[in-house]
Kinemage of the C-alpha trace (Angstrom):
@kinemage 1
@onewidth
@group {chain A} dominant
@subgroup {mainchain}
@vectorlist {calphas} color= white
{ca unk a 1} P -16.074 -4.382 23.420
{ca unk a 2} L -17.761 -6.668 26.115
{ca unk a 3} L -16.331 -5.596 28.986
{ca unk a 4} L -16.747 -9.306 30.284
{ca unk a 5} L -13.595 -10.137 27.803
{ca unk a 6} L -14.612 -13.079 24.532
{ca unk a 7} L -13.916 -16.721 25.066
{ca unk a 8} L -12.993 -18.377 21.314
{ca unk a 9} L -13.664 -21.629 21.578
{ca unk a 10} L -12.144 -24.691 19.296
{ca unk a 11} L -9.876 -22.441 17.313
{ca unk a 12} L -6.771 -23.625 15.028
{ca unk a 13} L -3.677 -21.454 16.706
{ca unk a 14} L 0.022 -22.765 15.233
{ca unk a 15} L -1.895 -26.512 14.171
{ca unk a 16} L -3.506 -27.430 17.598
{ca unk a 17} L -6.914 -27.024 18.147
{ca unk a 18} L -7.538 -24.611 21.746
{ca unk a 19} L -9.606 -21.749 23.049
{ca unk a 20} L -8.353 -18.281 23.389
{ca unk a 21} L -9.500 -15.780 26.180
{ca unk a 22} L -9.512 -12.202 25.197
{ca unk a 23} L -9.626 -10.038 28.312
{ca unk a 24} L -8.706 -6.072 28.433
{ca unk a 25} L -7.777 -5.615 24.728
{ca unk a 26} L -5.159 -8.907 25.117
{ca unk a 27} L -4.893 -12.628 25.056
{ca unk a 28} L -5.661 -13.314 28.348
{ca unk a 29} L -5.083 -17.124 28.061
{ca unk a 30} L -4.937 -20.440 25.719
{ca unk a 31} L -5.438 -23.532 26.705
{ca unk a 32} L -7.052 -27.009 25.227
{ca unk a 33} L -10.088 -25.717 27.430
{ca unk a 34} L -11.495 -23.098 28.992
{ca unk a 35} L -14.414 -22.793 31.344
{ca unk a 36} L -16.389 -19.599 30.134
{ca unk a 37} L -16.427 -16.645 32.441
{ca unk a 38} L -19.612 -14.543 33.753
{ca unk a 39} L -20.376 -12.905 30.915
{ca unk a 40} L -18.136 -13.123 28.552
{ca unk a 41} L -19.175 -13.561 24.802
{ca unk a 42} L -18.639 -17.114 23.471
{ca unk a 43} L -17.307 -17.613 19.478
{ca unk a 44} L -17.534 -21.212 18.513
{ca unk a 45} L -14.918 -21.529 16.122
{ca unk a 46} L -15.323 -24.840 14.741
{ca unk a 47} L -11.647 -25.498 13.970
{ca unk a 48} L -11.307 -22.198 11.807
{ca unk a 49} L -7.462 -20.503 12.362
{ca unk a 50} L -7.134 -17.880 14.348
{ca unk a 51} L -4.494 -16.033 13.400
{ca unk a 52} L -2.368 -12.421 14.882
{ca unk a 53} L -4.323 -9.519 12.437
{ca unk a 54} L -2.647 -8.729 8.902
{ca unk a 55} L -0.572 -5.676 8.528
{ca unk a 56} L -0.458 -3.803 4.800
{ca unk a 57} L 3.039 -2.131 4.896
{ca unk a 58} L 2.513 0.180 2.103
{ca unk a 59} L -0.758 1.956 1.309
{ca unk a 60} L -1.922 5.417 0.622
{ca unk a 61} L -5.404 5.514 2.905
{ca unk a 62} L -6.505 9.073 1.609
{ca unk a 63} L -6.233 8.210 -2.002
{ca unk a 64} L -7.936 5.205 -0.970
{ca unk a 65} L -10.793 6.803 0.162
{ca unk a 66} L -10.715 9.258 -2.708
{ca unk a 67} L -10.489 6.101 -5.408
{ca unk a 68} L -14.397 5.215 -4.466
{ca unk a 69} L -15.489 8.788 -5.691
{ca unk a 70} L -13.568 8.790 -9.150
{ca unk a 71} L -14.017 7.593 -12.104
{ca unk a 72} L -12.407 4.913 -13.146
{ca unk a 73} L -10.154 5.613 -16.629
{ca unk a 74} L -8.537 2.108 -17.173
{ca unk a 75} L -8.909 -1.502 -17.467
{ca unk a 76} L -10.872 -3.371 -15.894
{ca unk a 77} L -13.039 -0.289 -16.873
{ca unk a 78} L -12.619 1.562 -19.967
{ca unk a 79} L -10.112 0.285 -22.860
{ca unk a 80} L -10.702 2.262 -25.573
{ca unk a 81} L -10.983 6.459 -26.522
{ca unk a 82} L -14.807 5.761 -26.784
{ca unk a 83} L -15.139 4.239 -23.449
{ca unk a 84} L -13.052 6.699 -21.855
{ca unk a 85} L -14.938 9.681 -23.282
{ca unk a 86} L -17.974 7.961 -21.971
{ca unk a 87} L -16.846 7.138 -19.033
{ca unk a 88} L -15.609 10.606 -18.137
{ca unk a 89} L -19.127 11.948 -19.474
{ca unk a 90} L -21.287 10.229 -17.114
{ca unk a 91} L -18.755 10.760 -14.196
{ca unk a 92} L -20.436 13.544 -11.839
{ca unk a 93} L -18.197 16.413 -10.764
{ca unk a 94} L -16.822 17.417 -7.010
{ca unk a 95} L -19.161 20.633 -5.588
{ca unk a 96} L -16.593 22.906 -7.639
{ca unk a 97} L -16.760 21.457 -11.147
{ca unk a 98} L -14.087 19.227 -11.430
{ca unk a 99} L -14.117 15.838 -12.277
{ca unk a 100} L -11.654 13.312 -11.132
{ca unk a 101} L -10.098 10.211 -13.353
{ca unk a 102} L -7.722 7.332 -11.806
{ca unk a 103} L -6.233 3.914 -13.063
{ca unk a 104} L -5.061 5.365 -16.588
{ca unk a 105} L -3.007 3.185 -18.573
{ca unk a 106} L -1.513 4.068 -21.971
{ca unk a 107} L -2.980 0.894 -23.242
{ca unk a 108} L -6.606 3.193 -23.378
{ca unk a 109} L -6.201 6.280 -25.764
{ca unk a 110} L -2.617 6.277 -25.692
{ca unk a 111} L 0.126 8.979 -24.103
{ca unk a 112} L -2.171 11.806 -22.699
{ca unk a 113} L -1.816 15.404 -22.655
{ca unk a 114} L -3.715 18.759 -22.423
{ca unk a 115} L -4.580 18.749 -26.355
{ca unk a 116} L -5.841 14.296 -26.288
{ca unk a 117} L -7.869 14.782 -23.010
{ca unk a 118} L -9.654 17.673 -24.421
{ca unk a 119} L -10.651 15.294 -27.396
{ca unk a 120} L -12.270 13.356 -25.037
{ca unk a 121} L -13.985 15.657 -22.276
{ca unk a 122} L -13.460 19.350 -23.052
{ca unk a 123} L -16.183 21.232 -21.382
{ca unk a 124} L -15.399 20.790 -17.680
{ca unk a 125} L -11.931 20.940 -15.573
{ca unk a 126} L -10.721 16.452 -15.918
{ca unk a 127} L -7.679 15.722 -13.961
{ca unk a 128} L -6.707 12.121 -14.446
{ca unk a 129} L -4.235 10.068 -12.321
{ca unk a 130} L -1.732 7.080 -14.017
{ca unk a 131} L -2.553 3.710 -12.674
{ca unk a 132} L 1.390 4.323 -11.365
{ca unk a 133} L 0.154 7.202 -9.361
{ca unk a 134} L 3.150 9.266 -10.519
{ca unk a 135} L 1.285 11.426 -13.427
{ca unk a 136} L -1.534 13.435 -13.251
{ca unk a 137} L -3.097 14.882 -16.595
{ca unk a 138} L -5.508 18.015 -16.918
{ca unk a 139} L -7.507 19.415 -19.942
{ca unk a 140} L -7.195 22.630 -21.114
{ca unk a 141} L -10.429 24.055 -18.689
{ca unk a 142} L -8.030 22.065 -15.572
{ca unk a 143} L -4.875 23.873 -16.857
{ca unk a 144} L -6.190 27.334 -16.890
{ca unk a 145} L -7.434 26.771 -13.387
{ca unk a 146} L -4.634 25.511 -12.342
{ca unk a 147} L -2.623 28.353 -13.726
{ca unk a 148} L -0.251 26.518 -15.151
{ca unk a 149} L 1.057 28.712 -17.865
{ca unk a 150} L 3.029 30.145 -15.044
{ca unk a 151} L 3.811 27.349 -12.775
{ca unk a 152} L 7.093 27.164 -11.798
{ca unk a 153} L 6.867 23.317 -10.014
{ca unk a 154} L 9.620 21.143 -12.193
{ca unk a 155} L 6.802 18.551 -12.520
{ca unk a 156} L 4.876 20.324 -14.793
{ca unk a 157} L 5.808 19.287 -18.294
{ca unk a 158} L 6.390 21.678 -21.004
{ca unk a 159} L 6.626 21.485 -24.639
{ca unk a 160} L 9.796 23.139 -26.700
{ca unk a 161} L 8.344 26.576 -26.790
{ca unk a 162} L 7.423 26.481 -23.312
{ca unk a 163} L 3.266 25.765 -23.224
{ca unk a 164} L 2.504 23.266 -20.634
{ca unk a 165} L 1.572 19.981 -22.012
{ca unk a 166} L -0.996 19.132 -19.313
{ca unk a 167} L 0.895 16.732 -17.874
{ca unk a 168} L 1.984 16.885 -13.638
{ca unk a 169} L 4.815 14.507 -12.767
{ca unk a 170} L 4.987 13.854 -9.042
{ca unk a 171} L 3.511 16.820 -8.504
{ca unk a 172} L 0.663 15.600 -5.508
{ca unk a 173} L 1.655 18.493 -3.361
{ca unk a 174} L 1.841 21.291 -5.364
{ca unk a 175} L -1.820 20.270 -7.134
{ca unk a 176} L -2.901 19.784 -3.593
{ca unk a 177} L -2.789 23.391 -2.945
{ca unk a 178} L -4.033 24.756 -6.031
{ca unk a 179} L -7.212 22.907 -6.246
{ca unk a 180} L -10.100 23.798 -4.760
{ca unk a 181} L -10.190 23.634 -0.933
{ca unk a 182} L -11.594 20.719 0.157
{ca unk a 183} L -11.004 18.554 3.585
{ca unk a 184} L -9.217 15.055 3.537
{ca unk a 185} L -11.896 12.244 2.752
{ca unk a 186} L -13.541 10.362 5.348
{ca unk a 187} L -11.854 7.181 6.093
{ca unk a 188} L -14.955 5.528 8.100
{ca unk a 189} L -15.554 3.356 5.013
{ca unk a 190} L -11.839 2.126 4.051
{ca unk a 191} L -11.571 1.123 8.103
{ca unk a 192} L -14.117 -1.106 7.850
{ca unk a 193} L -12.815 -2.347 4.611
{ca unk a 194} L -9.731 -3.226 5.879
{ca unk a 195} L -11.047 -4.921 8.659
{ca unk a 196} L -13.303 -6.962 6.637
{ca unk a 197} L -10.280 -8.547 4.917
{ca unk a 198} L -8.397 -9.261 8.151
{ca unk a 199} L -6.446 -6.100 8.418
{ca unk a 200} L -5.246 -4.851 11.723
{ca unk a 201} L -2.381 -2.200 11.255
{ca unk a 202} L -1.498 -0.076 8.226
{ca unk a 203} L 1.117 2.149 6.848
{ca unk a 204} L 0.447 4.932 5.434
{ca unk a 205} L 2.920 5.643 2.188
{ca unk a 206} L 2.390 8.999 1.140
{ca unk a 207} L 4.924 11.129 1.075
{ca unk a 208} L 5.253 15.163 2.632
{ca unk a 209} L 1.899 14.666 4.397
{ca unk a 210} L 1.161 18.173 5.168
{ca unk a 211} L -0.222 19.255 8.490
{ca unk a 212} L -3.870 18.898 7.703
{ca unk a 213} L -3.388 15.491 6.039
{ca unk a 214} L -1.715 14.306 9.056
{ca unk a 215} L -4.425 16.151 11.598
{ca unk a 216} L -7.166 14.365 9.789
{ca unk a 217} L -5.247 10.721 10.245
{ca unk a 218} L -5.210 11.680 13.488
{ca unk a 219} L -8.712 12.394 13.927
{ca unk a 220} L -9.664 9.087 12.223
{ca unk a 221} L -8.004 6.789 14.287
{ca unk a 222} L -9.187 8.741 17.540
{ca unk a 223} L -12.756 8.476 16.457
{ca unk a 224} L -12.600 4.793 15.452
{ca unk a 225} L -13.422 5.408 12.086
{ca unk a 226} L -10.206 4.113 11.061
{ca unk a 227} L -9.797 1.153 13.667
{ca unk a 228} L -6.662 0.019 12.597
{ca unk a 229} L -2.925 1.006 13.908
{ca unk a 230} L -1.483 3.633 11.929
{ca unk a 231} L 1.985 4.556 11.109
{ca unk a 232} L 3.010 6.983 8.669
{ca unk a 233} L 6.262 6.889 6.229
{ca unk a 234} L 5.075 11.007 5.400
{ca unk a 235} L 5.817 12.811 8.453
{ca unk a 236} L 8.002 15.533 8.310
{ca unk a 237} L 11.416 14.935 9.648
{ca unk a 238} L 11.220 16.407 13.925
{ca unk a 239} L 7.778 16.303 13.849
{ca unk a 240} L 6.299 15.602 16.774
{ca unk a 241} L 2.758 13.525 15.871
{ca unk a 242} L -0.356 12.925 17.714
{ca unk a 243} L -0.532 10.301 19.873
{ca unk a 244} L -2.126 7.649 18.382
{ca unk a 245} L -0.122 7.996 14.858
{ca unk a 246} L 3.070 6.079 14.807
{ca unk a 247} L 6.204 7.387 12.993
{ca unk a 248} L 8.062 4.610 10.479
{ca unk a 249} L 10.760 5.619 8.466
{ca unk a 250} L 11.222 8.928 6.000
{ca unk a 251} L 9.799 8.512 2.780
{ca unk a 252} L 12.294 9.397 0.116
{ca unk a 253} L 10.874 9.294 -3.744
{ca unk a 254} L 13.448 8.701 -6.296
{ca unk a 255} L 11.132 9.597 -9.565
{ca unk a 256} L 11.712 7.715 -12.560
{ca unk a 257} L 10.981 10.910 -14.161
{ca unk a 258} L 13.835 12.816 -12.772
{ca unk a 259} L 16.606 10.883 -10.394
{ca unk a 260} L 18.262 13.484 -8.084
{ca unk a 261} L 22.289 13.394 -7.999
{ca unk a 262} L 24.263 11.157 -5.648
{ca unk a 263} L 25.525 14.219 -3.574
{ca unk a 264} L 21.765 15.204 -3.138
{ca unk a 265} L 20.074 12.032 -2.351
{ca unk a 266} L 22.914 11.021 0.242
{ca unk a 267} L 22.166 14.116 1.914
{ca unk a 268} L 18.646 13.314 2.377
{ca unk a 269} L 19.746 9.816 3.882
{ca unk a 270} L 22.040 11.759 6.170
{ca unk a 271} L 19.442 13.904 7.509
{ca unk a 272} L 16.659 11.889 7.728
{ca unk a 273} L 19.256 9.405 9.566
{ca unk a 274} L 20.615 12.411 12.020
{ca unk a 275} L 17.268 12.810 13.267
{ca unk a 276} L 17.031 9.057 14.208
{ca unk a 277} L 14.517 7.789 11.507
{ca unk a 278} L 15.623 5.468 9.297
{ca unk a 279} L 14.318 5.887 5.100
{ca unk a 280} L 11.891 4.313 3.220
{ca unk a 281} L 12.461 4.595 -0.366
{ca unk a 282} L 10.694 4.470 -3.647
{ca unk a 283} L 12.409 2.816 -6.199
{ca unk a 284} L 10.895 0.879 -9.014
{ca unk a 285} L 14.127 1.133 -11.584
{ca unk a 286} L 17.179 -0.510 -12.308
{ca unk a 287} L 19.129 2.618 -11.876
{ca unk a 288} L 17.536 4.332 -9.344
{ca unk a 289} L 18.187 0.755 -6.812
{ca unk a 290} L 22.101 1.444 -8.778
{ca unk a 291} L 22.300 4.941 -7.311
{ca unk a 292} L 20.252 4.220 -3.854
{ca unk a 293} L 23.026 1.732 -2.890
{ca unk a 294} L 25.760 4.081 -3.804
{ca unk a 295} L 24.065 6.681 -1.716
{ca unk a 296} L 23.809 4.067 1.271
{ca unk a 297} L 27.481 3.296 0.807
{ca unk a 298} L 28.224 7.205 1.347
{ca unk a 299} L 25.618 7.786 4.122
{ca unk a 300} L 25.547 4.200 5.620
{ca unk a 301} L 22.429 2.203 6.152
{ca unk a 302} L 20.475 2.096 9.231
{ca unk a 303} L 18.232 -0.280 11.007
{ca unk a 304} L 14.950 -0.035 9.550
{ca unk a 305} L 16.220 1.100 6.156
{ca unk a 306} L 13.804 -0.237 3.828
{ca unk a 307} L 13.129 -0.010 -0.089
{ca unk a 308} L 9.731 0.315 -1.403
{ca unk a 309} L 8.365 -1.614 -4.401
{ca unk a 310} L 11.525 -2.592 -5.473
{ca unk a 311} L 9.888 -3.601 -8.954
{ca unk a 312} L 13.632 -4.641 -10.610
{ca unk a 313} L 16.394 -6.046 -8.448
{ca unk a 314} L 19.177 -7.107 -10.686
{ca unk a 315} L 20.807 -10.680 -9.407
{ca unk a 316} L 24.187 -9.122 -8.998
{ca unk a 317} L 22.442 -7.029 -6.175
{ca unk a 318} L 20.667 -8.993 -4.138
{ca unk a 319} L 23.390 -9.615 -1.859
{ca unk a 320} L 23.792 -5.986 -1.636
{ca unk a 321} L 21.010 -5.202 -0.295
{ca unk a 322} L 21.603 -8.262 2.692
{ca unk a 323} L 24.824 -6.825 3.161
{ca unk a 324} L 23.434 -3.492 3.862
{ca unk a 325} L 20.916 -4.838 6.373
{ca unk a 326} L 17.781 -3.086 4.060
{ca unk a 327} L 14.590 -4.433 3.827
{ca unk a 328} L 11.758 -4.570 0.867
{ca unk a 329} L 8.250 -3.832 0.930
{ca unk a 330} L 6.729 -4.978 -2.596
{ca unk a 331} L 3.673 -5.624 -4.166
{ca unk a 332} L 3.810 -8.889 -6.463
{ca unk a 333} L -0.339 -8.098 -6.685
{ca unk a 334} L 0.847 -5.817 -9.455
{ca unk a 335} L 1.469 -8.932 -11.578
{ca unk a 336} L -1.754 -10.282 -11.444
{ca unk a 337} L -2.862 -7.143 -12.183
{ca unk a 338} L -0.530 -5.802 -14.553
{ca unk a 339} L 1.775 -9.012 -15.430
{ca unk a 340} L 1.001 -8.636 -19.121
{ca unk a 341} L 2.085 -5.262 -19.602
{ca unk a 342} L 5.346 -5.621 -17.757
{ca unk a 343} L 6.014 -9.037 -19.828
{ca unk a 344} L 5.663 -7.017 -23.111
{ca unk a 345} L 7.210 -3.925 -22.559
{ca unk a 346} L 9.751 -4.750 -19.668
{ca unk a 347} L 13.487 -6.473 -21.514
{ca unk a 348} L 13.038 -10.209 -21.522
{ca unk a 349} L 16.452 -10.493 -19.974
{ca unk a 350} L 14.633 -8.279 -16.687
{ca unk a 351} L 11.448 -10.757 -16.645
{ca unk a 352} L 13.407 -12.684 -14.097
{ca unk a 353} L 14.043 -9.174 -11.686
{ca unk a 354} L 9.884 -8.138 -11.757
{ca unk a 355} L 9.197 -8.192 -7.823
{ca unk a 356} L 11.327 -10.662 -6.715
{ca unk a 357} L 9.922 -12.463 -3.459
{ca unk a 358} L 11.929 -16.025 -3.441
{ca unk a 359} L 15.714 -14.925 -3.714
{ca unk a 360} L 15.313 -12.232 -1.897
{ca unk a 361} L 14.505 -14.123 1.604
{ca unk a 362} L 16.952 -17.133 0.282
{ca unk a 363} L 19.629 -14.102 0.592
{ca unk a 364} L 18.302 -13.296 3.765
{ca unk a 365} L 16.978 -9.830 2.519
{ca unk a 366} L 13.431 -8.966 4.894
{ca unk a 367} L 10.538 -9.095 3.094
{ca unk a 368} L 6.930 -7.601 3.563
{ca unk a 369} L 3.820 -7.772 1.258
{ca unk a 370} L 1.618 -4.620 0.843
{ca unk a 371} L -0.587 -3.609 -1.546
{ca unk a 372} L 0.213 0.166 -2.998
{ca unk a 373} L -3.509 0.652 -2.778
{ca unk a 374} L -5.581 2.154 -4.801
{ca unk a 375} L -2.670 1.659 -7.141
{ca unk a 376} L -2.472 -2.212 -6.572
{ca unk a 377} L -5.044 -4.646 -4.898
{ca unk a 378} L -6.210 -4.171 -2.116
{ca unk a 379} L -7.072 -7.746 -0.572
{ca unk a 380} L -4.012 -9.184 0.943
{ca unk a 381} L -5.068 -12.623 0.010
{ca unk a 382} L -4.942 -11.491 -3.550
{ca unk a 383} L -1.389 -10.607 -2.785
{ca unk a 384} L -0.743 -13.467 -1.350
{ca unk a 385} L -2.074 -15.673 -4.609
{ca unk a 386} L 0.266 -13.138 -6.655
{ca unk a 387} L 3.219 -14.309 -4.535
{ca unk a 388} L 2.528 -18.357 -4.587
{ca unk a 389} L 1.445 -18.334 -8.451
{ca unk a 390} L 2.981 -14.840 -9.879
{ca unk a 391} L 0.566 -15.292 -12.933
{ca unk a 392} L -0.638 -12.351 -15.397
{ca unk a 393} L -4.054 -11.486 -16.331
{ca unk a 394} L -3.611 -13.651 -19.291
{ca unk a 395} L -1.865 -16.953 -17.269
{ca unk a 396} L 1.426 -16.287 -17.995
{ca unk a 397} L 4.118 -16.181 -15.421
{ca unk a 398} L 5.987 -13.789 -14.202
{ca unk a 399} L 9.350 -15.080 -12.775
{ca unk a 400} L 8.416 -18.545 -11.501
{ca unk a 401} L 11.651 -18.826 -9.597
{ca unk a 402} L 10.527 -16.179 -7.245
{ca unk a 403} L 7.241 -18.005 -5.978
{ca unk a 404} L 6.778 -18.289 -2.561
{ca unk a 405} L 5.501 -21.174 -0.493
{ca unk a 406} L 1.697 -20.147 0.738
{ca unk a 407} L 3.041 -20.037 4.486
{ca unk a 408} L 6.160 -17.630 3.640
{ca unk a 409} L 3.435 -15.551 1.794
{ca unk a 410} L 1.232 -14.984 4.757
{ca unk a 411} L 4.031 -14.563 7.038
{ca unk a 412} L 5.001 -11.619 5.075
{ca unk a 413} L 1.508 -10.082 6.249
{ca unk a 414} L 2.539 -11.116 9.603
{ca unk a 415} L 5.264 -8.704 10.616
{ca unk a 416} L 5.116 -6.480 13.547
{ca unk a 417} L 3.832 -2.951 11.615
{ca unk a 418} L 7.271 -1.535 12.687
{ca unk a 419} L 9.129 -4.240 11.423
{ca unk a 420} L 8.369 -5.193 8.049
{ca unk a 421} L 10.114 -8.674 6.984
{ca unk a 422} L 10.276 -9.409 10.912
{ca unk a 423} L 9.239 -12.549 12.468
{ca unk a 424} L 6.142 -13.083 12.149
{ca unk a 425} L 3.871 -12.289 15.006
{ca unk a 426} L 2.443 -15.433 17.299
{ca unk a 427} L -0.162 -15.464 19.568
{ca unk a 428} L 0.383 -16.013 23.288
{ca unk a 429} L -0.663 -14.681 26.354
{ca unk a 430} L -0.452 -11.200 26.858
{ca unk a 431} L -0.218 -9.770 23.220
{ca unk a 432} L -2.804 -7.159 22.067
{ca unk a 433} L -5.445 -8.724 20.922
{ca unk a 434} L -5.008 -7.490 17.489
{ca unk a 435} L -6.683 -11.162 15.776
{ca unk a 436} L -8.038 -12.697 12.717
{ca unk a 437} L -10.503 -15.961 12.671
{ca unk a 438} L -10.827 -17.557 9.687
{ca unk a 439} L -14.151 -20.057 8.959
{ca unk a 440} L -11.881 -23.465 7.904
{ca unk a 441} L -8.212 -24.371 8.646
{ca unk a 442} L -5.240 -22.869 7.956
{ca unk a 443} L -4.029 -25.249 5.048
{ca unk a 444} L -7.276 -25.276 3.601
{ca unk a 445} L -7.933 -20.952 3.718
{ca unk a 446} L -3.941 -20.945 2.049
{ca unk a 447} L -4.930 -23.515 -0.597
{ca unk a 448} L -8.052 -21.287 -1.217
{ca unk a 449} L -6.558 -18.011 -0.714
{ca unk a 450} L -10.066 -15.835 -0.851
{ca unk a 451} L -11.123 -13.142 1.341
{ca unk a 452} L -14.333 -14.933 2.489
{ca unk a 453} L -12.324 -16.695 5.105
{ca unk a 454} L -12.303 -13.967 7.109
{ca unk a 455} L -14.795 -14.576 9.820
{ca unk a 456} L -13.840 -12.576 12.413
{ca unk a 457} L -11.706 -9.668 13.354
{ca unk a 458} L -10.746 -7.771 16.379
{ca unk a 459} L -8.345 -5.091 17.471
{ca unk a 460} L -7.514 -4.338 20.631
{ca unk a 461} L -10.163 -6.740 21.633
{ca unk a 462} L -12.658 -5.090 20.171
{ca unk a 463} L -15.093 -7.648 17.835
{ca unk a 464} L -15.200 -5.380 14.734
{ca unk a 465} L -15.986 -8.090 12.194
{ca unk a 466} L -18.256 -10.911 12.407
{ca unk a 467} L -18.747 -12.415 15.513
């Protein structure tokens, strides 16, 4: 950071062309003009917008990090047995052996298991993640490493005469453990990735984050080598965090695999509400958002409450969730990336409830954007595309009622990071200086809706991107 402060000069802030002083990590002034201080580094901005920093609501940054040293097992990679079994052949193993798959979709070599992956890559120990992120699968070599003959986790699948099958529903934690030891993966890398695309602040979705996962987080942000502001959804209930991790809601996972009881899952509202954090919770079914808002009428909602992905919302309970104060976090990148699948195997009569943006803030429901990465795009103006256009791989669409306008669409990036579906953040004097300059206006970067706007990012102050 120059400790002279940045002058930006002819920027685009809210339609009117001004400069923007950045002095001690804040916006130290705006005006038409601006004489230029001893020192201070000058940005002529030509007109681009400059804009309060994005903020991705819903991401899982370790997973990111570990996405760009797997192999990929699903389109846009392989599509076919043959690809896959090359794929996994020419993917180089971790220091102990194993060899790591992500992005599966049935759509490759069908409905995996123990017995099918070994088909394909017998000789070393494959674990390979769904595209969903809620199923691992391991060979036969993986399983008797893993010990899973004797498992006792209820995620790990068996067949009717009790052999495992291979296959690890929602099971993240207890695979964490039994794999070889090996420390969280550097984030230096997805920082500046995030920053390149205009991100600011980040919340970290993973559930149960143990201590280590949460030490490491730590660590990152203190070093700079993840720049942006972090909260996390996965800290344990009374935990006290580090300072420079924030704590959002509990993350609650209601696993289309296994729904818990009413009695059970209002409890876990209760408690996470008793210790003054409101919930954040995974649901991506028509009956798990049925049961959620029976469980909220027994334990009562709370500021903050918020449901993530909320991939089916019936009509009929829309107005539910208003009445109930919740918000949604979603991820309409998933049909651009996805669209297809979900338009051939989801009911016809449910195309119309596929991440529903539109209604949703018509009803006066909050609504953020994320991304789910690595399980969904990254790039929030990818999102942001998926929102205005909602179109499939293919150029179908997905629920055209529920487009938004490009403006609603970006101010669903623009929420505080502890507010998702807020107001959107403005820039005035005295606000971190948490900022994104774009090269060319703001109608023309929301007509275009690419990354390679992004000129220029800083947080805190600091000039991380461009310059």
């Amino acid at each position: 950071m120059n400790a002279a402060g940045t002058l930006i000069r002819s920027a685009e802030v809210e339609g009117r062309r001004a400069d923007v002083r950045i002095a001690a990590g804040r916006v130290a002034q705006i005006a038409p003009v601006l004489a230029r201080h001893p020192g201070e580094e000058v940005i002529e901005a030509g007109g681009g917008a400059l804009l309060p920093g994005l903020v991705d609501h819903h991401l899982h940054l370790h997973a990111l990090a570990a996405a760009e040293h797997s192999v990929a097992c699903g389109p846009p990679g392989p599509r076919d047995p043959a690809g896959l079994a090359a794929a996994l052949a020419a993917a180089p193993a971790d220091e102990h052996g194993w060899v790591r798959g992500i992005g599966y979709a049935e759509t490759v070599a069908g409905n995996l298991d123990a017995a099918a992956l070994d088909r394909l890559h017998p000789d070393r120990p494959v674990r390979i993640q769904h595209r969903s992120g809620a199923l691992w699968t391991v060979n036969s070599a993986a399983a008797a490493r893993l010990g899973l003959a004797h498992a006792d986790h209820p995620g790990v699948e068996r067949a009717l005469d009790g052999t495992p099958t291979g296959r690890l529903w929602r099971a993240d934690s207890w695979l964490r453990v039994r794999l070889p030891r090996a420390r969280p993966p550097h984030l230096a890398a997805v920082g500046t990735r995030l920053a390149r695309l205009g991100i600011t602040a980040v919340t970290d979705a993973t559930p149960d984050l143990d201590p280590a996962a949460v030490d490491a987080l730590a660590a990152a942000v203190t070093s700079g080598a993840l720049p942006q502001l972090l909260h996390l959804l996965g800290a344990p209930l009374g935990a006290a965090l580090p300072a420079p991790l924030g704590t959002g809601p509990y993350k609650i996972v209601l696993a289309d695999s296994g729904l818990p009881d009413l009695d059970t899952l209002t409890d876990r509202i209760r408690t996470a509400h008793a210790t003054g954090r409101a919930v954040a919770v995974h649901c991506v079914t028509r009956e798990a958002l049925v049961l959620l808002l029976a469980a909220f009428d027994d334990a009562g909602s709370r500021p903050g409450d918020r449901i993530e992905h909320a991939a089916l919302i019936p009509a009929e309970l829309i107005h539910d969730l208003a009445r109930r104060g919740l918000r949604v976090v979603t991820q309409p990148g998933f049909l651009a990336h996805r669209g297809d699948d979900y338009l051939r195997d989801v009911p016809a009569t449910d195309h119309p409830d596929l991440y529903r943006c539109a209604r949703l803030l018509d009803s006066g429901v909050p609504l953020a954007l994320s991304s789910d990465a690595p399980y969904g795009p990254l790039d929030p103006w990818a999102v942001i595309a998926a929102a205005v256009h909602r179109r499939t791989p293919a150029g179908e669409v997905a629920g055209p009622g529920e487009r938004l306008t490009p403006t609603a669409a970006l101010d669903a990036y623009l929420a505080p990071p502890d507010d998702p579906g807020g107001p959107p953040r403005r820039i005035r004097p005295g606000v971190t200086a948490d900022l994104l300059l774009l090269d060319r206006p703001l109608t023309t970067a929301l007509r275009d809706q690419r990354p390679d706007a992004v000129r220029a990012v800083f947080i805190s102050g600091r000039l991380l991107v461009g310059g």
